[in-house]
C-alpha positions, 0 to 999 in steps of 0.5 A: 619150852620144846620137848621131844620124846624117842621111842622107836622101839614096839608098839607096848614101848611107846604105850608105856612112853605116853606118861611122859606126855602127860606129865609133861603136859601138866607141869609144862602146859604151853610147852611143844610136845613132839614124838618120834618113833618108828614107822607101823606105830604112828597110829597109836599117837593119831590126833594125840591132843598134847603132841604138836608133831610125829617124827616117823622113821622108816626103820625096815625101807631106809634104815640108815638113810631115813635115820639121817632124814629124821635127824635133820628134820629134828636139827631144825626144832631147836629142842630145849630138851630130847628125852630118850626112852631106849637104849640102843645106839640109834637113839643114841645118835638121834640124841646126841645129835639133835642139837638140842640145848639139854638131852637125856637118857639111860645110862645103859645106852652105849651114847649115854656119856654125851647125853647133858643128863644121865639116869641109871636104868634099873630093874626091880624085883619080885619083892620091891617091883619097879614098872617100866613106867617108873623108869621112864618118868624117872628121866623127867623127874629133874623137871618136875615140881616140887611135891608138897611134903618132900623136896624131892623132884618126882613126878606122880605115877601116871598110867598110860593114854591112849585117845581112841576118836569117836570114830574109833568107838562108833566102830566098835560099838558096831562090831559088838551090837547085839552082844550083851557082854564079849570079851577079847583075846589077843592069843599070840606074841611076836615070841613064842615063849611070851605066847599062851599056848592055842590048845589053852586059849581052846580049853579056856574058851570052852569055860565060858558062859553061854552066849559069851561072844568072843573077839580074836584080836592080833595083827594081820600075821595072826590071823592064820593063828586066830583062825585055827583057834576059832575052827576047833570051837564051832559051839562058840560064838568066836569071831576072828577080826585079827588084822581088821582093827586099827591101834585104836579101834582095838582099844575101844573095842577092850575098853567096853569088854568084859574082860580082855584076856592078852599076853606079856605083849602089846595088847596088854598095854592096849588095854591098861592105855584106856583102863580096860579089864585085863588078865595077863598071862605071863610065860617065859617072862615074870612080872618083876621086869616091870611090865605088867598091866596098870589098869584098875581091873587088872590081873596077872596069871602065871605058872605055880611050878618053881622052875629054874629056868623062868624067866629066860630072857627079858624079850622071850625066845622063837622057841623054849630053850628047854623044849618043854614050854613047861612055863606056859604049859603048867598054866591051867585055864581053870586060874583065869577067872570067867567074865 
């Protein structure tokens, strides 16, 4: 059998698409495991042990081109089947396309019709959750086996994974040597809504012990930001290595922390991708979306003030909607529990 996997989305997408490798892996074990996503995020699946291959797509320097570029070299496979995780219509084409035997994929995404196998795309609520994880391994339920007690095909719940190489570890084990416990942050978010604000990480940093090293993670982008947080806490041991780690590095970096404080965002998933601790902290965004974090030693904190209009959006905003940020501001930094 020959599988491939699509998720060209971000970073936390593809983390939450890795179950399906897994249960993949399991039921099928001499199967051929592919993986194709956007071009920035192939790190996170480097010398992955159950992928054969990586499709990676140019997305920001040849859209449409290297679209067609990868569609080509995925026509050449011959898939039994093409799994989409997204919704948006590049996929689609990608799927339908792929002269694959059998394709799936969401109803909700607009190719969906000529998809072999539709699956209806769902969310939960805040009384009966439904994680994003779940609705993925929902659209490889009809290939698993049979469970014991039910004729019901369903796979089991399966957190994601992430494989950091020994390198990865050796690294950070390097960069946190002499500091007998450390946590990390990751302070910012590519939406302003999702992002706690940096006068709260500040307050917050100023309640931990004595001695607590603490590593600012982010993207290159966000150093300016990490930095800004670091200047106004000169008493505290804070270092600003935003940009300077790999996907993986990161992650073996939070596996070994205390605990890892992070937003709705990438990180997060970083973090429940190695059963690292993690607090989450949730702004514009609730947790019913079904994003939040699988870790054994996870936490979620968010506002305790009813307001009518949180959430409001699936993905977060530039800006609050209402100007007053009040879903993040009525968070104190006295909730998240010290290390």
């Amino acid at each position: 059998m020959k599988f491939l996997l699509i998720q060209t989305a971000f970073i936390g997408d593809v983390i939450l698409a890795t179950p399906l490798i897994e249960q993949l892996r399991r039921a099928f074990p001499d199967a051929t495991i592919d993986f194709a996503l956007r071009k920035g995020n192939e790190s996170l699946l480097l010398q992955h042990p159950h992928l054969r291959k990586v499709f990676i797509w140019r997305k920001k320097e040849e859209k449409y081109r290297g679209l067609w570029r990868m569609l080509r070299d995925i026509r050449r496979e011959r898939y039994d089947w093409v799994i989409n995780c997204q919704r948006f219509a590049a996929s689609g084409v990608l799927t339908v396309l792929s002269g694959a035997r059998h394709t799936v994929g969401f109803d909700k995404n607009p190719l969906s019709l000529f998809f072999s196998r539709r699956v209806a795309h769902r969310f939960g609520t805040a009384a009966q959750p439904l994680h994003e994880v779940e609705r993925n391994l929902s659209l490889i339920a009809h290939l698993m086996p049979e469970t014991p007690n039910s004729k019901q095909q369903t796979p089991n719940f399966q957190t994601p994974k992430l494989y950091p190489s020994a390198a990865d570890y050796a690294g950070a084990s390097q960069l946190s040597a002499g500091s007998d416990k450390y946590v990390c942050i990751a302070p910012t978010s590519v939406w302003f809504t999702k992002q706690y604000p940096a006068h709260k990480w500040i307050e917050m940093i100023r309640r931990f012990p004595a001695g607590m090293t603490v590593f600012l993670l982010g993207a290159p982008g966000d150093q300016p930001a990490c930095e800004t947080i670091r200047e106004a806490l000169p008493e505290h041991k804070v270092l600003n290595i935003a940009g300077k780690l790999s996907f993986l590095e990161s992650a073996a970096l939070m596996e070994g922390a205390a605990m890892n404080y992070v937003n709705d965002s990438a990180p997060m998933h970083l973090a429940s991708a190695v059963n690292a601790p993690v607090t989450a902290v949730f702004c514009s965004t609730v947790p019913a979306f079904g994003f939040t974090p699988l870790s054994q030693n996870a936490r979620v904190v968010e506002t305790d003030v009813a307001l009518d209009c949180r959430p409001c959006g699936l993905h977060g905003y530039k800006s609050c909607p209402k100007g007053h940020f009040r879903c993040a501001e009525t968070i104190n930094p006295a909730a998240f529990k010290m290390p």
